[in-house]
N, C-alpha and C positions, 0 to 999 in steps of 0.2 A: 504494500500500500504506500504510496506516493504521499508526499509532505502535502502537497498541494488537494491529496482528494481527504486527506485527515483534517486540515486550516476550514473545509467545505462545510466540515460534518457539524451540528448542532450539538449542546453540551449535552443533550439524554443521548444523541445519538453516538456520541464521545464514548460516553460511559458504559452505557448496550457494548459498543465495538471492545472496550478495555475489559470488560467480563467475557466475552465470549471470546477473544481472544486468547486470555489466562486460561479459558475452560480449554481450548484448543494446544497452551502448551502445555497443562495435563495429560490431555489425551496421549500427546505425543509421549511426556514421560513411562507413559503406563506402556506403550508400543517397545520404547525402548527396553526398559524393564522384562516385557516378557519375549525379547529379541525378535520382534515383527516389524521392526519401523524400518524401510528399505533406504529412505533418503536423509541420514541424518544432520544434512543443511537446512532441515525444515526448524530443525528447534534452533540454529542459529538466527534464521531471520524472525520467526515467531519471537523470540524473544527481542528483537531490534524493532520487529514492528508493536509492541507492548512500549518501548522506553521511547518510539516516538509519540505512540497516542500520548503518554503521562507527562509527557517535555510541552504538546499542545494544550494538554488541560491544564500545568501549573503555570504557561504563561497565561491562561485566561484567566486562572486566579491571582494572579499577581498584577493585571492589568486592572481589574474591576478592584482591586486595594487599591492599587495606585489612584484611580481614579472617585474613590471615597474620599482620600484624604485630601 
């Protein structure tokens, strides 16, 4: 997922994608665990694409502080 289609997304829609996400590099743990996961670059980017959702949501919470004070 692209910086640019994450910046898109609404902040339920944010949050939906950062849980199902995390449920996604679950599953994948559970794969490798019982040695079925064939591609295991999938938990390297699943987890890049989890720290970009979280780097999108805490500039929007650090924007809407900023803009409090």
């Amino acid at each position: 997922m692209k910086l640019s289609e994450i910046r898109a997304l609404s902040d339920v829609e944010l949050k939906a994608k950062v849980d199902e996400t995390r449920e996604e590099l679950m599953n994948l743990r559970f794969q490798v665990s019982m040695g079925t996961l064939p591609d295991f670059t999938r938990m390297r980017q699943t987890r890049r694409v989890i720290a970009r959702l979280l780097t999108v949501q805490r500039e929007r919470e650090l924007m809407l502080k900023e803009g409090a004070e």
